[in-house]
C-alpha positions as a printed NumPy array, in Angstrom:
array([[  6.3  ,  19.07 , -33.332],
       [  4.26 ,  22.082, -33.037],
       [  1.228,  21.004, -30.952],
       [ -1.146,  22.269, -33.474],
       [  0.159,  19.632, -36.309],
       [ -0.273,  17.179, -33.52 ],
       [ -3.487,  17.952, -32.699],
       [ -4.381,  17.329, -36.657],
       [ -2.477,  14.181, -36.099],
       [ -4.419,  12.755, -33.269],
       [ -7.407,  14.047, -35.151],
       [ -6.791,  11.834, -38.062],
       [ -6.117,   8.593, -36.217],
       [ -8.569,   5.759, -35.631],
       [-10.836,   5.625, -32.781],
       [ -9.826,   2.087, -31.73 ],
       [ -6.246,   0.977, -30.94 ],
       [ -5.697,  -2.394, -32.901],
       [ -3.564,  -5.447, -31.867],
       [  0.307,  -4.916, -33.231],
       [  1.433,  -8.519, -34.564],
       [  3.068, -10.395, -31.696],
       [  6.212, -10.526, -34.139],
       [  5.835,  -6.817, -35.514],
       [  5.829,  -5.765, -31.726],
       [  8.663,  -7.845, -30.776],
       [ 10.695,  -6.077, -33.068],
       [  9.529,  -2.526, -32.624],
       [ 10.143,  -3.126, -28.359],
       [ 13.633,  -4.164, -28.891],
       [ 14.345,  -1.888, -31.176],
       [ 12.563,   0.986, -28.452],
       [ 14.876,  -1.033, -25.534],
       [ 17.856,  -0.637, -27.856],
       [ 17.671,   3.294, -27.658],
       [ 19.27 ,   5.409, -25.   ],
       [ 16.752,   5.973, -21.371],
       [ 17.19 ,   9.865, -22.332],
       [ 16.081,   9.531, -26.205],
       [ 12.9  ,   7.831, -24.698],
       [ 12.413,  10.171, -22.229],
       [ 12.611,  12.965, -25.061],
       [  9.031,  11.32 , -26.474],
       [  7.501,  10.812, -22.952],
       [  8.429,  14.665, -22.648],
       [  6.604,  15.856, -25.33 ],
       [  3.162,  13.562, -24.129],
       [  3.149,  15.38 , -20.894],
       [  3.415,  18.598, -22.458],
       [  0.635,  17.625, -25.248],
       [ -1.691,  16.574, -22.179],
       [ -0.993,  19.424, -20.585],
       [ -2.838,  20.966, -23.146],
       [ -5.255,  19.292, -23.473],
       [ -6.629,  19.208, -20.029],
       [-10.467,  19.863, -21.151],
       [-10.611,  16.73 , -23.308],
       [ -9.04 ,  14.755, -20.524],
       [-11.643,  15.682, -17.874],
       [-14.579,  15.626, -20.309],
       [-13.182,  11.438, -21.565],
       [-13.531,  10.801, -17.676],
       [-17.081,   8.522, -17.198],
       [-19.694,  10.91 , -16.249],
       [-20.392,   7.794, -13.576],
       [-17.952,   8.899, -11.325],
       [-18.926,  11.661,  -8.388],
       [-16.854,  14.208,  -9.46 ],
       [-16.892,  17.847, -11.094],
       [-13.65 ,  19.098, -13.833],
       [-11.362,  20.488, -11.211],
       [-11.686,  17.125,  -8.989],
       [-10.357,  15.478, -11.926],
       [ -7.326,  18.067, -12.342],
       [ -6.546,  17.793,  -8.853],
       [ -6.646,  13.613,  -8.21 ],
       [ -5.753,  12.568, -11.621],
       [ -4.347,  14.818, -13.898],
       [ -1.938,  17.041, -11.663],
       [ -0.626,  13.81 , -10.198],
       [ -0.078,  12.126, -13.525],
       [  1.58 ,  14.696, -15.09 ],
       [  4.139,  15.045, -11.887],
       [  4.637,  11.273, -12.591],
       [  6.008,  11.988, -16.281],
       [  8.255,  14.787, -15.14 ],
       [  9.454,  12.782, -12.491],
       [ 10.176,   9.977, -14.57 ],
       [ 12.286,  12.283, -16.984],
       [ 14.39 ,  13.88 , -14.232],
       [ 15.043,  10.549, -12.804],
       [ 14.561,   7.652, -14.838],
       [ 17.872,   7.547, -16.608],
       [ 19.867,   7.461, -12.845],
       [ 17.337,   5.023, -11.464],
       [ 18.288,   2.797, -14.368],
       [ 22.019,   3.309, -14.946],
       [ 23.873,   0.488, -14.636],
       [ 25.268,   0.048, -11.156],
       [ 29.094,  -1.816, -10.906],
       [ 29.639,  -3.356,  -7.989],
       [ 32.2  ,  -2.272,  -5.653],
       [ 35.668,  -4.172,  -5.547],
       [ 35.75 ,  -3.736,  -1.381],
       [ 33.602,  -6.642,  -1.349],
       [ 34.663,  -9.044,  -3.889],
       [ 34.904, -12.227,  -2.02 ],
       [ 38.845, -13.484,  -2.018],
       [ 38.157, -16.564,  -3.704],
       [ 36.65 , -14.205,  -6.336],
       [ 39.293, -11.546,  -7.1  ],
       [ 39.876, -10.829, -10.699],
       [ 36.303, -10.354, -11.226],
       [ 34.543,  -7.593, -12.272],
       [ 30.255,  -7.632, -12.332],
       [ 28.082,  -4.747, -13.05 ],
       [ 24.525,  -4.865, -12.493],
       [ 21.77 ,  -3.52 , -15.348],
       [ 18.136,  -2.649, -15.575],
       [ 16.53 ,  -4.621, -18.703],
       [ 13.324,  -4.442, -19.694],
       [ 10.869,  -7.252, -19.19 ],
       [  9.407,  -7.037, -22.302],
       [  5.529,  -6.642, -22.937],
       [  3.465,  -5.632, -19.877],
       [ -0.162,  -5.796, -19.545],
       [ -1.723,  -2.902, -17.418],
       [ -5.17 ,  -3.632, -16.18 ],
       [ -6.633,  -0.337, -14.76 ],
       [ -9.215,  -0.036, -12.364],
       [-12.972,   2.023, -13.002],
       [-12.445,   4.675, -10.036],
       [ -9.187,   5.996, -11.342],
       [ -9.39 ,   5.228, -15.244],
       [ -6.434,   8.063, -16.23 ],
       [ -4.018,   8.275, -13.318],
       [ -3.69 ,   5.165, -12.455],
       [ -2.438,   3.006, -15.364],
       [ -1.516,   6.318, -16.762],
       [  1.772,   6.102, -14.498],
       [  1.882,   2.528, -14.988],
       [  2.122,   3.081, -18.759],
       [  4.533,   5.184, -18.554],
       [  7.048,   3.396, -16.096],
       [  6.741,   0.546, -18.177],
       [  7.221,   2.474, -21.323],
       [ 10.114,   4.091, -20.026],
       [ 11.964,   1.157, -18.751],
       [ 12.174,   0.288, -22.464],
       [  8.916,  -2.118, -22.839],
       [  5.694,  -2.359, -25.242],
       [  2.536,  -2.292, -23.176],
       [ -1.035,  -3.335, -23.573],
       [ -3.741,  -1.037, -21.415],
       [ -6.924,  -2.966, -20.626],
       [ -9.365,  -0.366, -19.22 ],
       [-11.992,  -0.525, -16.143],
       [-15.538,   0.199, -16.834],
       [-15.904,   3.157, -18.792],
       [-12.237,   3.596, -19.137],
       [-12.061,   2.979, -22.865],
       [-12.532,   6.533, -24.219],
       [ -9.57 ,   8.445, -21.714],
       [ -7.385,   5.694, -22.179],
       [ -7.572,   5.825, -26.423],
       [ -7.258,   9.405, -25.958],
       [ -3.785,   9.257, -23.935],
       [ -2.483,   6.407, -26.505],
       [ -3.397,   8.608, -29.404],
       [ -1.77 ,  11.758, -27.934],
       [  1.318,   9.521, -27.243],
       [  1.027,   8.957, -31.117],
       [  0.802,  12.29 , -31.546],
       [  4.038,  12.802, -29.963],
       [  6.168,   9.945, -31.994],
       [  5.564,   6.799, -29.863],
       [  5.773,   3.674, -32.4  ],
       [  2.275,   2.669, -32.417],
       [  3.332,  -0.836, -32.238],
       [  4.647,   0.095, -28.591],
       [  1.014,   0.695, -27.282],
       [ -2.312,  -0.764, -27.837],
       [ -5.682,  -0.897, -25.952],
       [ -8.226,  -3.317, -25.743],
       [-11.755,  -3.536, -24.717],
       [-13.039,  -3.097, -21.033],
       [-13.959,  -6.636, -20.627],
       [-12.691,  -9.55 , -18.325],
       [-12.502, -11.174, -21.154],
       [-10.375,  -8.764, -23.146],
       [ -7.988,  -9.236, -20.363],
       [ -7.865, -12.794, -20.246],
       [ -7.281, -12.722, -23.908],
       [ -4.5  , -10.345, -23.572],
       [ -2.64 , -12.785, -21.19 ],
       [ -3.532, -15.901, -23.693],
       [ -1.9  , -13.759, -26.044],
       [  1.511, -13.649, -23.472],
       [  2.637, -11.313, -21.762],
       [  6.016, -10.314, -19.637],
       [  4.091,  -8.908, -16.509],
       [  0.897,  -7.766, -15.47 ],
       [ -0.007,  -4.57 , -13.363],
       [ -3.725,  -4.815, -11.659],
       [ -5.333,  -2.738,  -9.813],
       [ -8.775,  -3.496,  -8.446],
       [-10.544,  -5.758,  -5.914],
       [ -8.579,  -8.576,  -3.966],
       [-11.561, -10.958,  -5.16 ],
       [-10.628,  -9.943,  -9.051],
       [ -6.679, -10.177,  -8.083],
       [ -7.316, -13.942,  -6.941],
       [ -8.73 , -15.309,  -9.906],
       [ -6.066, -13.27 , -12.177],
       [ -4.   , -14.95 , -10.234],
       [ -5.167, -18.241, -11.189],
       [ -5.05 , -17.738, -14.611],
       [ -1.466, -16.308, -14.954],
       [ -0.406, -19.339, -12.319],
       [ -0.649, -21.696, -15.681],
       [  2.253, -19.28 , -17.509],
       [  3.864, -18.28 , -14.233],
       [  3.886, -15.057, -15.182],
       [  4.314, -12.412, -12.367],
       [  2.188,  -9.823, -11.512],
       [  2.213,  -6.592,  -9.64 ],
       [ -1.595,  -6.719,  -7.58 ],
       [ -2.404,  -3.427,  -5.81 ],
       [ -5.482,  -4.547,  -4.242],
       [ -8.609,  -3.417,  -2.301],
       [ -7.927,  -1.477,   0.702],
       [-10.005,  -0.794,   4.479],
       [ -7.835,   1.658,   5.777],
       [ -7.695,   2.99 ,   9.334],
       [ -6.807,   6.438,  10.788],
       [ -6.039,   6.364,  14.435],
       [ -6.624,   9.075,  16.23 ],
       [ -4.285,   9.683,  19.189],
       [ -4.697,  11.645,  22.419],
       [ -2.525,  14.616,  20.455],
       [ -4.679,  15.111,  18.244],
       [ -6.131,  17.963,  16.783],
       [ -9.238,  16.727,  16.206],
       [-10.603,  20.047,  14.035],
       [ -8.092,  18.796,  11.629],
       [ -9.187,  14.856,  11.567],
       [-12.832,  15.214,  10.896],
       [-11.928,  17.372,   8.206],
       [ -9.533,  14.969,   6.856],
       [-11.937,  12.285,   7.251],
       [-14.698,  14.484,   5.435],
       [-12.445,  15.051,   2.505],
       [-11.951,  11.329,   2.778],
       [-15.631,  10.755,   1.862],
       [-16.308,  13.235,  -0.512],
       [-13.104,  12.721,  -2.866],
       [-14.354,  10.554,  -6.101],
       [-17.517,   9.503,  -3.831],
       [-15.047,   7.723,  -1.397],
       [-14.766,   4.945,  -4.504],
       [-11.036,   5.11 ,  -3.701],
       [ -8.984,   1.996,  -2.091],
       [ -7.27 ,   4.218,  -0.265],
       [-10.091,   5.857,   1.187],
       [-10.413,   6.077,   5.209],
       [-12.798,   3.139,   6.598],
       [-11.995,   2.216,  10.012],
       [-10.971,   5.104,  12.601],
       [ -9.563,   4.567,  15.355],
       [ -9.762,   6.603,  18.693],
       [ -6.636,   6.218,  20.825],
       [ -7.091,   6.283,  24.83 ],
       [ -9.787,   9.046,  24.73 ],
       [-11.803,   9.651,  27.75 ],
       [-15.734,   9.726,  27.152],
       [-15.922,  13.475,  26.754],
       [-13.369,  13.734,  24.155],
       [-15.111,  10.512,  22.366],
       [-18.881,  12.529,  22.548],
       [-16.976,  15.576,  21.018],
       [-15.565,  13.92 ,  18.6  ],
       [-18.413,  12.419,  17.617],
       [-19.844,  15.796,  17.439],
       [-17.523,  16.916,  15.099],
       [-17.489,  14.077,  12.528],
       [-21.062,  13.869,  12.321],
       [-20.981,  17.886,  11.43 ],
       [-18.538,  17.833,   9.108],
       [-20.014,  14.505,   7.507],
       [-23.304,  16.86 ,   7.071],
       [-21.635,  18.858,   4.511],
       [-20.695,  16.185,   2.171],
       [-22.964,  15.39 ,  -0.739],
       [-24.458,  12.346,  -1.612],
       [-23.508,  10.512,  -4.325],
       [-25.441,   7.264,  -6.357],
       [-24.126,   4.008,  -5.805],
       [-24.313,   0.813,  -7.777],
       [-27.204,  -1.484,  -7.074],
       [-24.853,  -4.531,  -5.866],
       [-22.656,  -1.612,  -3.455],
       [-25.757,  -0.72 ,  -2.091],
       [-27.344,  -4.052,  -1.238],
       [-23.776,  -4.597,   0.224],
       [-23.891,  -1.574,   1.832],
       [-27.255,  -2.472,   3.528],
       [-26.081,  -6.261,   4.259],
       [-22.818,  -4.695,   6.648],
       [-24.887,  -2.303,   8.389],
       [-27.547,  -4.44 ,   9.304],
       [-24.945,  -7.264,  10.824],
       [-23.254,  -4.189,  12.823],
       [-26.554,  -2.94 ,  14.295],
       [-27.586,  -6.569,  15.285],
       [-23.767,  -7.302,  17.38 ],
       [-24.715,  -3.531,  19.21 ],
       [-23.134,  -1.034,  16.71 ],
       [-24.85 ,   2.553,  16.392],
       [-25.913,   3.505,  12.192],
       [-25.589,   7.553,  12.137],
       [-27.49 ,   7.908,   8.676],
       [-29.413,   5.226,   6.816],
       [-29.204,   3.764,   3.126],
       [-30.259,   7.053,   0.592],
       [-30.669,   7.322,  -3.066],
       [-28.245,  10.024,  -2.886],
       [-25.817,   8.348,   0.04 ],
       [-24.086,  10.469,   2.182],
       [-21.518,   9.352,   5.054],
       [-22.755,   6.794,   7.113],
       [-20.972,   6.667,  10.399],
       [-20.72 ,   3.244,  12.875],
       [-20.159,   3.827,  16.188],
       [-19.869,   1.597,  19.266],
       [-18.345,  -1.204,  16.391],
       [-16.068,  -4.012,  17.332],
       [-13.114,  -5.524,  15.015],
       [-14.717,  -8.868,  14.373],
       [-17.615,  -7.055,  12.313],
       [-18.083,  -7.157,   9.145],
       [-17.869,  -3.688,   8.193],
       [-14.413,  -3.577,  10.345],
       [-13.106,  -5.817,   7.573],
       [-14.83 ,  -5.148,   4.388],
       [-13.221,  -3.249,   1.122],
       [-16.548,  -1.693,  -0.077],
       [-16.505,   1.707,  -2.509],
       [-19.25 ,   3.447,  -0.602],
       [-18.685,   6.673,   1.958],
       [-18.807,   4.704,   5.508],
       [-16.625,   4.87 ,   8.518],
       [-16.645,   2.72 ,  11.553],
       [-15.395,   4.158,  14.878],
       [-13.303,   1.759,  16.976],
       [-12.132,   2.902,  20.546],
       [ -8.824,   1.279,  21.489],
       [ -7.415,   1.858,  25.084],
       [ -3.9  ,   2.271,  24.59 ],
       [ -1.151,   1.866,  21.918],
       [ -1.235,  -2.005,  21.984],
       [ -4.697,  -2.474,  21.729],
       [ -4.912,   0.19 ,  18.739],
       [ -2.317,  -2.507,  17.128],
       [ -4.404,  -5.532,  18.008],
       [ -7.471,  -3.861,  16.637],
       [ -5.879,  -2.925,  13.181],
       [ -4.377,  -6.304,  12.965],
       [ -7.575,  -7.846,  12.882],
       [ -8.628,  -6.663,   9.623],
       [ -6.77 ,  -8.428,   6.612],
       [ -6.042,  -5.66 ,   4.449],
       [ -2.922,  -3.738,   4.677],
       [ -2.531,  -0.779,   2.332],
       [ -2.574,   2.682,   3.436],
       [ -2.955,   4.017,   7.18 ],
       [ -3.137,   7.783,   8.381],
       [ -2.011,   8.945,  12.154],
       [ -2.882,  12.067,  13.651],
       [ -1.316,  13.389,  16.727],
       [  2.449,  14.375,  17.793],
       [  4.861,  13.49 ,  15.131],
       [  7.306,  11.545,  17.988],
       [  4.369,   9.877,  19.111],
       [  3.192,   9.15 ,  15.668],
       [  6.503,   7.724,  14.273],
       [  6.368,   5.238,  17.029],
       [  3.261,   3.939,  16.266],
       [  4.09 ,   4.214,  12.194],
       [  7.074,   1.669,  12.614],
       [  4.763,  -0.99 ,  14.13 ],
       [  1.855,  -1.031,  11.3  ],
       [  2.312,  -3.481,   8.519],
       [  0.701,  -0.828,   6.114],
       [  2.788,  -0.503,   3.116],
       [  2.411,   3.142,   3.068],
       [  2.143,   5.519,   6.093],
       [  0.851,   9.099,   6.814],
       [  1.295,  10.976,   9.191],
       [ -1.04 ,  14.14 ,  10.164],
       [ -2.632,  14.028,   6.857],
       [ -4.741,  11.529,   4.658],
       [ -4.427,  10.178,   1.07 ],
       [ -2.78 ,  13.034,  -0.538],
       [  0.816,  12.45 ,   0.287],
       [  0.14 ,   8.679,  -1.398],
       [  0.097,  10.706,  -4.977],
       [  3.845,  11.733,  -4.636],
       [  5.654,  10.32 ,  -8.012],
       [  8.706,   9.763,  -5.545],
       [  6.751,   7.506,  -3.484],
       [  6.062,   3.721,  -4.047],
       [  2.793,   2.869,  -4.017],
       [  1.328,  -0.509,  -2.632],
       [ -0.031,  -3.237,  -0.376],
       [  0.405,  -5.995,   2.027],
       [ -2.113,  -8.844,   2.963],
       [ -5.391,  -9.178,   1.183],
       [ -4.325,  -5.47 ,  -0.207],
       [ -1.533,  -7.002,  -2.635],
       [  1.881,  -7.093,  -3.296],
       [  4.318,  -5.438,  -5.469],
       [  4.999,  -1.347,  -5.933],
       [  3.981,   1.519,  -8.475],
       [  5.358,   4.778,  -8.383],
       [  8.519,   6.415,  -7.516],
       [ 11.845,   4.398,  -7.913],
       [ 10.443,   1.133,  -7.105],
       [  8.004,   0.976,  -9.356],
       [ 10.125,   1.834, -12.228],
       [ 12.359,  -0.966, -11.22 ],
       [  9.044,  -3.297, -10.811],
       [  8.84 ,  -3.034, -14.905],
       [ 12.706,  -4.238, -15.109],
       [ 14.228,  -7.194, -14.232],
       [ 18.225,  -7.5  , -12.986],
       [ 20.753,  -8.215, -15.011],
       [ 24.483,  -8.985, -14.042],
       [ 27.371,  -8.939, -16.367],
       [ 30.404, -10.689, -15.297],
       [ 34.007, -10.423, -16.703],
       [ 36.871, -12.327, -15.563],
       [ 40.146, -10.164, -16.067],
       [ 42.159, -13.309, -14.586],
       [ 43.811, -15.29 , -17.278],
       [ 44.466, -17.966, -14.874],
       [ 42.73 , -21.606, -15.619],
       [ 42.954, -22.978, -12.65 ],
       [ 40.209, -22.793, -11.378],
       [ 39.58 , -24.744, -13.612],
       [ 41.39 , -27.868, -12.473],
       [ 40.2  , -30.994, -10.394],
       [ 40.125, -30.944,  -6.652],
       [ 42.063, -33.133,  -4.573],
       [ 42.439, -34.127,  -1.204],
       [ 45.312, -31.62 ,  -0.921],
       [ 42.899, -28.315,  -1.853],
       [ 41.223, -29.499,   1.273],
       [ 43.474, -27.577,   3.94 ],
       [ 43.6  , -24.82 ,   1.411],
       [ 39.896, -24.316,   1.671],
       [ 39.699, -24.577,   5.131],
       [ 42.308, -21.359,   4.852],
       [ 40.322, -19.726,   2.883],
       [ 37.375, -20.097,   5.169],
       [ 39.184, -19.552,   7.996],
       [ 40.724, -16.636,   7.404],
       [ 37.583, -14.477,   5.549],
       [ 35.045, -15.813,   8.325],
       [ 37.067, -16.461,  11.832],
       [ 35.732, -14.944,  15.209],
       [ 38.885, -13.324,  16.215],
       [ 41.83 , -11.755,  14.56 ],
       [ 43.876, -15.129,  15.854],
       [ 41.977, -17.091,  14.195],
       [ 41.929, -14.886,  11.079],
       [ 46.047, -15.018,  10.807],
       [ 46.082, -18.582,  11.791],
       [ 43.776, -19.063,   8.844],
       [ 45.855, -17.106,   6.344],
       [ 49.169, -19.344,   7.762],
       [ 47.276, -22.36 ,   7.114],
       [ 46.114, -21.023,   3.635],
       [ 49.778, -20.439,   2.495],
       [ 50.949, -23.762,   4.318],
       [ 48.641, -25.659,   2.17 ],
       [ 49.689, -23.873,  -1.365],
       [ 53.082, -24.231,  -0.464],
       [ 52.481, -27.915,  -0.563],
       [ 50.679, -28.076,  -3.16 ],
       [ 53.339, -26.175,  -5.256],
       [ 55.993, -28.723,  -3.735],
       [ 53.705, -31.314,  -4.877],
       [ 53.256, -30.134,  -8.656],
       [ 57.469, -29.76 ,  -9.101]])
């Protein structure tokens, strides 16, 4: 379709996305599961080129609340989304293929049977998208689950509502059955009346305190969820650093989307440095933290702001800035672990300085904080992998920060208070699925079938025997006692 005629088309549809009939949508997902992965993909195609175009209406849909300009919204949101769709459509279909198992490992007592493993859709996912990142976000979510052949509801954050009816009307636009897709309100409420509702699966993304009382609610229905949670992420900073090239990592770190971003650095943590490299480092940050702007925040992230600084200063932490009506980076130095601000998940542009001694203590020190999403490590790459194989951060970088995370190939997600469950690449494809074996028996023999006696005894201790023995002794001796015992058995049954 010409994307002039769609344009008319999206033009002429209703502002708010209503409710499909649980029964209506039922049918039209089955029906969408029913078609081939690539005659899906064909539709999804078409929405990424249709948003391509329509970049200007994307960026000017995003809430005006959020401290950024056009092009910060083309570069964190709609560049990365639209590298999601393609990489869905070049990969999707292999990702779900069916997979047959191989024969080489059929278990003995098994052989004659053949089992191939599919992808199936789940059904109808709810996608609950956060305020900070209304479009990327649950825009890749969408679309995994959309691909793997299910409908989906989209609950927006704050402010969300107007980019999100604008995606589900271009994917209108571009043949979706409007029955696949709907969008509700911004509300807790809306959500909680979504799940009442029923749903397959949910996808959430926000604060660990929001996760646990979704949690509660979808405990009743046992339905499962995907929860990528709240993050306080550390960069440690080891003696190889260049440390030019961390403090302006860390700078972009507070100045991308006003550092409201879970991923966003929080805790930093200087490896074995001697006092004069910890003084020009300090140096450094605090110069590059100079150039980044202030931005407004929220009333409540401001008074929480205010309440983690002040318990820092009182257990002998240093405050480089104080609370602004235009906030710009606050940095904490001389801070320990156990404070506050070491373990907090707050959306405001702060960093807290920890010195560690060595390797071990730079593991003890990251440990003590609860959330586990993302972590960044500067400094030699041999040195670096070391270190990278000992966090429990769900997703590591190395020599860089927050960037690499947008890769479509790459799952996305937490650990500890930061969540569980993946989104993006492979994985989080797969997370909208659930398995599905097929098993044929080519055998024709029954028996199987028949009662065990006392005489299937020494055959099964054959069988056992010679499939799990230590040595290739007692493997043969296993297989003798095997046909001993059926040899019997057949003597018995004449």
């Amino acid at each position: 379709m010409p994307i002039s005629l769609v344009e008319e088309s999206i033009s002429r549809q209703p502002k708010m996305v209503a409710m499909a009939d649980a029964s209506t949508r039922l049918a039209a997902q089955r029906r969408w599961a029913a078609q081939p992965v690539e005659a899906r993909l064909r539709i999804l195609k078409q929405v990424r080129h249709l948003l391509a175009a329509r970049t200007d209406a994307l960026c000017a849909a995003i809430p005006s609340t959020l401290a950024r300009n056009a092009a910060d919204t083309c570069c964190s949101e709609i560049i990365p989304l639209l590298a999601a769709y393609k990489f869905l459509e070049q990969e999707a279909a292999a990702i779900l293929k069916p997979r047959r198992l191989s024969l080489r490992s059929v278990p003995l007592w098994l052989l004659g049977i053949l089992t191939e493993v599919r992808r199936v859709p789940l059904g109808h996912i709810l996608v609950i998208a956060p305020s900070n990142y209304p479009l990327f976000l649950p825009g890749v979510q969408v679309m995994q689950a959309l691909a793997a052949g299910n409908s989906v509801v989209w609950k927006p954050g704050v402010g969300g509502a107007p980019i999100a009816e604008l995606v589900v009307q271009t994917m209108y636009g571009a043949g979706l059955p409007r029955e696949l897709l709907e969008v509700t309100g911004e509300s807790i409420e809306d959500a909680q009346e979504a799940i009442a509702r029923g749903v397959d699966k949910v996808v959430f993304t926000g604060s660990a305190t929001s996760g646990q009382a979704l949690m509660r609610q979808l405990a009743d229905t046992l339905t499962p969820c995907v929860a990528e949670l709240s993050g306080c992420d550390a960069v440690f900073v080891l003696p190889s650093a260049n440390l030019s090239r961390v403090v302006k990592a860390l700078a972009f770190g507070m100045r991308l989307n006003g550092s409201a971003t879970c991923m966003a650095p929080r805790r930093v943590i200087l490896v074995g440095a001697e006092p004069a490299r910890r003084a020009e480092f300090i140096g450094l940050l605090l110069s590059q933290l100079d150039w980044v702007h202030g931005v407004a925040l929220p009333e409540k992230v401001q008074r929480e702001l205010q309440i983690l600084l002040d318990d820092a200063a009182s257990l002998g932490a240093q405050i480089h800035r104080e609370i602004e009506a235009s906030q710009r980076p606050v940095l904490i130095t001389d801070a320990t672990p156990s404070m506050k601000i070491a373990q907090a998940d707050i959306f405001a542009p702060v960093l807290t300085l920890l010195k560690a001694h060595d390797m071990a203590d730079a593991l003890a020190i990251n440990e003590a904080c609860p959330y586990s999403l993302t972590a960044s490590i500067f400094g030699a790459e041999k040195e670096a992998r070391v270190l990278a194989a000992r966090l429990s951060a769900s997703n590591v970088i190395i020599n860089d920060l927050m960037i690499p995370a947008a890769d479509p190939r790459t799952p996305f997600g937490g650990r500890g208070k930061s969540g569980f469950g993946v989104t993006q690449g492979a994985e989080g494809l797969l997370e909208m699925t659930s398995p599905q074996s097929i098993t044929v028996q080519r055998s024709r023999s029954t028996r199987n079938y028949d009662a065990t006696t006392e005489a299937h005894k020494a055959l099964f201790d054959g069988v056992i025997q010679s499939t799990h023995g230590a040595t290739l002794t007692d493997r043969i001796a296993g297989v003798r006692l095997m046909i001993r015992a059926a040899l019997r058995m057949g003597a018995g049954n004449k």
